[in-house]
N, C-alpha and C positions, 0 to 999 in steps of 0.2 A: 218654184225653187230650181235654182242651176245646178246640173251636173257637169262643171265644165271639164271634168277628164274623164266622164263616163265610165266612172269607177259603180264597180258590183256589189262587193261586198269587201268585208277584212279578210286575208287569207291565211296570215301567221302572223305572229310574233317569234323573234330571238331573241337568245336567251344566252349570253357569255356566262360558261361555268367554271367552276374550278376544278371539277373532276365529273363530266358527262355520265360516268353510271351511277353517280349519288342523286344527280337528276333524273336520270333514266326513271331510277325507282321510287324517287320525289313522287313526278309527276302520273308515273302511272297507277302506284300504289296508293297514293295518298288524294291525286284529284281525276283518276278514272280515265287518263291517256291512253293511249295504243299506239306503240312505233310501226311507222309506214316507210316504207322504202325511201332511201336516200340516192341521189344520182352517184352514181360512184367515180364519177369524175371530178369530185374536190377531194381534193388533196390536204386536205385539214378533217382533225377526230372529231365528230359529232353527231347527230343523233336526229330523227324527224320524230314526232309525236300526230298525233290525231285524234280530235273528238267534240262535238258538242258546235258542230260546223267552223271550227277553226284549229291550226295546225300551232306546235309549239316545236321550232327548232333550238335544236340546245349545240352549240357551240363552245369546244372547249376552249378555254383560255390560253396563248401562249405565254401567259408569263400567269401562273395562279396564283403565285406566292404574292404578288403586289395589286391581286385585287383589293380593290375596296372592302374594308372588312364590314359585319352584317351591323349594322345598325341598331336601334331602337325601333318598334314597332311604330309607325307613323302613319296616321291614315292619310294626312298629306302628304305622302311620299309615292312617286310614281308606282303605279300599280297596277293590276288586271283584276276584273272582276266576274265573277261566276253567279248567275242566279241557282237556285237552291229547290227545291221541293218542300225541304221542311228545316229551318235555322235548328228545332231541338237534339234532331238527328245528327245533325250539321257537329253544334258544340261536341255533344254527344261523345261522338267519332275523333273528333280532337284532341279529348280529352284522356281517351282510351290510347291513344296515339302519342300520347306527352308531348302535344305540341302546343308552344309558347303563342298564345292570341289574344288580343282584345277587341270587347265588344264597343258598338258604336248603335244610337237609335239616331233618326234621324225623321222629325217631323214636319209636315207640311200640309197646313188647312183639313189637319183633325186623319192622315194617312202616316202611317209610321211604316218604317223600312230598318227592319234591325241587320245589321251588317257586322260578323267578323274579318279580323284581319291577321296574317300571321306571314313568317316570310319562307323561299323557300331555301333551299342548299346554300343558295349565293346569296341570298336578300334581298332575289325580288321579291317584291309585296306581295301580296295575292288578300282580293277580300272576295268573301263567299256575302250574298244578300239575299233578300228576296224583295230587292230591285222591282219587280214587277208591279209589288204594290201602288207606284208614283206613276201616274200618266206624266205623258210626253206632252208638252205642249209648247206648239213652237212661239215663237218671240214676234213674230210678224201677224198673230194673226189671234181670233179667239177660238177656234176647234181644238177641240180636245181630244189627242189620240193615245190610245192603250199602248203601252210597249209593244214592239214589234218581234215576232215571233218568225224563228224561222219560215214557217208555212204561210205567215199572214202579212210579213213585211213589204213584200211590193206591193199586195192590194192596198196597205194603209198609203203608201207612199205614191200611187195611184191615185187615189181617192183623194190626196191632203192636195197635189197638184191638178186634180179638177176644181177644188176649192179656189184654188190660187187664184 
């Protein structure tokens, strides 16, 4: 497999809000963020986040009033996704929380992968899974590789390119 921009991993996603502190607390309170410094050389209100080896910049909106208003929950609707420890917890904590989700299973050769989804301040998506359950396997070939784990992902992707 080509890596032809010797790309490493994903670093962030942004995030256009309506109001940056309803985010703020979105994201840290409800999916376990941590704000990290921002370069203080932009000249626009917004926000850095951090956690879980990927960062969440939230970006205020200059015009709020004519965002896009939040939709219906759609699990075909662009989205990000979080693996989970435990889906029961998961609901759980949602539920305590009064926030609006639906669930989703999703099976494949006898492997189920239960996923919620729920949106956040603005209406980005967000689904929580446990994802992990579904090996990876690529389309070119027949090896079969586990999700890739922070700690374990280059050796897989090592190992799948001596395959190759």
């Amino acid at each position: 497999m080509e890596n032809p921009l010797h790309l490493k991993s994903l670093n962030h996603i942004s995030v256009v809000c309506r109001s940056v502190e309803k985010s703020l607390d979105f994201y840290q309170n409800i999916l376990g963020f941590f704000p990290i410094r921002r370069p203080g050389s932009f000249n626009f209100d917004g926000a850095w986040l951090f956690n879980y080896g990927i960062g969440i910049h939230l970006l205020q909106s200059e015009d709020p009033e004519n965002m896009p208003k939040i939709s219906s929950i759609n699990p075909k609707d662009n989205h990000i996704s979080f693996q989970c420890e435990s889906m029961t917890t998961v609901e759980k904590r949602l539920k305590e929380m009064e926030i609006e989700y639906i669930k989703s299973r999703v099976e494949e050769g006898g492997i189920y992968v239960d996923q919620l989804f729920f949106h956040d301040p603005d209406g980005m998506m967000i689904e929580i899974c446990n994802c992990d359950n579904l090996p990876v396997i690529p389309l070119s070939g027949e090896t079969v590789l586990r999700p890739c784990s922070t700690l374990h992902c280059s050796m897989q992707q090592n190992k799948f390119q001596q395959l190759v």
